[in-house]
N, C-alpha and C positions, 0 to 999 in steps of 0.2 A: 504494500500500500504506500509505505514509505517513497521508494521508489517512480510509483507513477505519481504522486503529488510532483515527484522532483522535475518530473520531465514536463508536467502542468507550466512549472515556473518556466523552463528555458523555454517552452512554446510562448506564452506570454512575453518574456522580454525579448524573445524577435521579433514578435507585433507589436510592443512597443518602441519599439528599435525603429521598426520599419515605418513604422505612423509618425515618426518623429520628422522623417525626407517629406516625407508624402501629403506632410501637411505646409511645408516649406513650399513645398513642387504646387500643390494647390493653390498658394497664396500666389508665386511668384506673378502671376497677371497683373497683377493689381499695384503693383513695385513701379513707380512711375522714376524717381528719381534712384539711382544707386551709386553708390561710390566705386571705382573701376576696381581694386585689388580683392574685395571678395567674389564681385560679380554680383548677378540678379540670385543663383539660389544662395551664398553666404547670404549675403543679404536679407533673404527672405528666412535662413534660418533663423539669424539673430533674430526679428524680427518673432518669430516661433516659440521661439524660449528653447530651454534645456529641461522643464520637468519632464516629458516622456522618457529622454536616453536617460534623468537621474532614475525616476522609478524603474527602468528595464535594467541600469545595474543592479537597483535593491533584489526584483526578482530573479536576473539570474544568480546571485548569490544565494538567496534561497535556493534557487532550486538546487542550483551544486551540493550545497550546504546539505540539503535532504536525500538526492541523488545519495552523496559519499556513507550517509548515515543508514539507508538503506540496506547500499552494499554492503556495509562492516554489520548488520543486524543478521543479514542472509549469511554471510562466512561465520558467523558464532553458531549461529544454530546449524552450521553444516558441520560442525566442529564435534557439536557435543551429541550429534545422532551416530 
């Protein structure tokens, strides 16, 4: 159970990973004026914010975190049968 929770998180933090561009990538139309060294999608990142990519670290940490506790629960009990 352990385990698939773990894999729940890394799914989640590549959609939020992924939603973090995609919302950049959405807005960029709209970007009338930008400064030349980021370009239109820097730009439009900053503009985006970083809470997506900071919550898809929290989750994949979790899920590794759960993932590795998982696996060390399954080798104990492989251990002691």
């Amino acid at each position: 159970m352990r385990r698939a929770i773990g894999a729940i998180f890394c799914c989640i933090a590549a959609i939020l990973y992924a939603v973090n561009y995609l919302a950049a990538v959405i807005y960029m139309p709209h970007i009338g004026n930008f400064s030349t060294p980021p370009g239109r999608l820097g730009t439009a990142y900053k503009i985006v914010g970083r809470t997506p990519e900071l919550l898809a670290i929290i989750a994949l940490a979790v899920g590794i975190v759960s993932l590795v506790i998982g696996e060390l629960n399954q080798i104990r009990s492989q251990k002691k049968s």
